[in-house]
C-alpha positions as CSV (number, residue, x, y, z in Angstrom):
1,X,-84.5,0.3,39.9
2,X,-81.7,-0.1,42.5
3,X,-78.9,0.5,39.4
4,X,-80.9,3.8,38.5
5,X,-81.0,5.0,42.5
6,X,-76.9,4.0,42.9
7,X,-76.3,6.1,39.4
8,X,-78.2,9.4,40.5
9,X,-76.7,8.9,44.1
10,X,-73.3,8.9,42.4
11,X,-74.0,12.0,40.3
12,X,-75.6,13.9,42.9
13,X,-72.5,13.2,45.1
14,X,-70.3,14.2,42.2
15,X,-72.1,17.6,41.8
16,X,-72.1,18.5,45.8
17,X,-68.5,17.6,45.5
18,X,-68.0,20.4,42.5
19,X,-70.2,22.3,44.5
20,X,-68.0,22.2,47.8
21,X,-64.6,22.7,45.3
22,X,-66.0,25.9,44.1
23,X,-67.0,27.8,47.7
24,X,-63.7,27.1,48.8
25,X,-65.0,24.4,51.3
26,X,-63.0,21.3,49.6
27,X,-59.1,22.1,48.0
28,X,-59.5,20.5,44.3
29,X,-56.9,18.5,44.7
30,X,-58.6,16.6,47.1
31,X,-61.9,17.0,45.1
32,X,-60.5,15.6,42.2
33,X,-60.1,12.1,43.5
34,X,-64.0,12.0,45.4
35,X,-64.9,13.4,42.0
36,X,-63.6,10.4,40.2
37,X,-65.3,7.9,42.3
38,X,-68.6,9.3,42.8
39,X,-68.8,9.2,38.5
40,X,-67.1,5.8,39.1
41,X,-69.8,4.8,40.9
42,X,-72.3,6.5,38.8
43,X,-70.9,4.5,36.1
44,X,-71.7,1.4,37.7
45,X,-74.9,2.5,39.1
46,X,-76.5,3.3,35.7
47,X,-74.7,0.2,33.9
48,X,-73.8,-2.8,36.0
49,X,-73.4,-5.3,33.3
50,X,-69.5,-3.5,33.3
51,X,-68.6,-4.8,36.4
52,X,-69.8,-8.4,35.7
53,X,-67.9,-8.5,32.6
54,X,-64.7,-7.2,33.8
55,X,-65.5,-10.2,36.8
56,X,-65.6,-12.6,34.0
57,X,-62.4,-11.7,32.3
58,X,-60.7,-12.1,35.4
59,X,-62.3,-15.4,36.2
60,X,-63.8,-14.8,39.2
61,X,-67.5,-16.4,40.1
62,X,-68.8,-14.1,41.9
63,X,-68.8,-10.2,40.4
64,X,-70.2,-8.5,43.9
65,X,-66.7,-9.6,45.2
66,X,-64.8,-7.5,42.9
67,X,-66.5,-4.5,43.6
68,X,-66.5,-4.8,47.2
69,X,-62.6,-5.3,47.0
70,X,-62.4,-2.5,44.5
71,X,-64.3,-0.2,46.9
72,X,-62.1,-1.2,49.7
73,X,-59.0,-0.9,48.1
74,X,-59.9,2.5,46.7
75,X,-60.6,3.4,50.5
76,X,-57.5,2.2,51.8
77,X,-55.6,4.3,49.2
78,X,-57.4,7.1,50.2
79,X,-56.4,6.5,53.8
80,X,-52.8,6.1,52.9
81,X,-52.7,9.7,51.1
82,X,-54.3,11.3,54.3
83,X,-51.9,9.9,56.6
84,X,-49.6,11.2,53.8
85,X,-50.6,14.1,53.7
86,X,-51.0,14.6,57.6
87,X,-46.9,13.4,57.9
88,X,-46.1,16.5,55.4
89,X,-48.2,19.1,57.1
90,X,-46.9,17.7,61.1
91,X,-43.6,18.0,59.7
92,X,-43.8,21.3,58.1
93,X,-46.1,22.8,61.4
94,X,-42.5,21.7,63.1
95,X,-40.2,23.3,61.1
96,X,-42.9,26.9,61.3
97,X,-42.8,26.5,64.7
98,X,-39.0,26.3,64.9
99,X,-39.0,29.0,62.6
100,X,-41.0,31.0,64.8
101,X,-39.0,30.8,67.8
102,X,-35.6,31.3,66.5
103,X,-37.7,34.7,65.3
104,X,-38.7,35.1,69.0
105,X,-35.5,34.5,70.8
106,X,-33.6,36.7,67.8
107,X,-36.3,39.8,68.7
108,X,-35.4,39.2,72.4
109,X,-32.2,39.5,71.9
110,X,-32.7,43.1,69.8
111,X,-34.9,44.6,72.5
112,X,-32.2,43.5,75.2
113,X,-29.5,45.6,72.8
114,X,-31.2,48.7,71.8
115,X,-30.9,51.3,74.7
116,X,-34.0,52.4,76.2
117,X,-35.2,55.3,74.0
118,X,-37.4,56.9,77.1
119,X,-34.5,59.1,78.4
């Protein structure tokens, strides 16, 4: 019973995800990744057997610990592409923002050449 409630959790996750993609609320290329694991873990929701087996051919005793440090691994990649991310978008918010006030300082300088056209 507890397999087929993880399974349809996975797949209901992976349809509010598509969901989200498609009104614009979630960029697909972050989508694509949350898609993969909530079928990942819909996978191993409606057949468990897979992750015992893959426990057994690489000898450890205890299958529960490989998904746990599966599932924590897979969230610390995750982490390390947000900060990822964040690092390119802080670096390119800098460079607009320099952008923007060499524009400034440049349409400063215009309106203090121009003559005054109220005369």
């Amino acid at each position: 019973m507890v397999s087929l409630v993880t399974g349809t959790i996975g797949l209901i996750i992976a349809g509010l995800i598509l969901f989200l993609i498609r009104k614009d609320r979630l960029h697909a290329h972050h989508g694509l990744g949350w898609i993969v694991i909530a079928l990942g873990f819909a996978l191993l929701g409606f057949s468990p057997g897979i992750i015992d087996r893959l426990a057994a051919l690489l000898g450890i005793g205890y299958p529960p610990v490989l998904a746990l440090t599966l599932a924590i691994s897979l969230l610390v990649l995750k982490i390390l592409l947000m900060d990822i991310e964040r690092s390119r978008l802080e670096a390119r918010n800098l460079r607009l923002i320099q952008r923007v006030a060499m524009l400034e300082a440049d349409l400063k300088a215009l309106q203090r050449i121009e003559p005054d056209d109220s005369e």
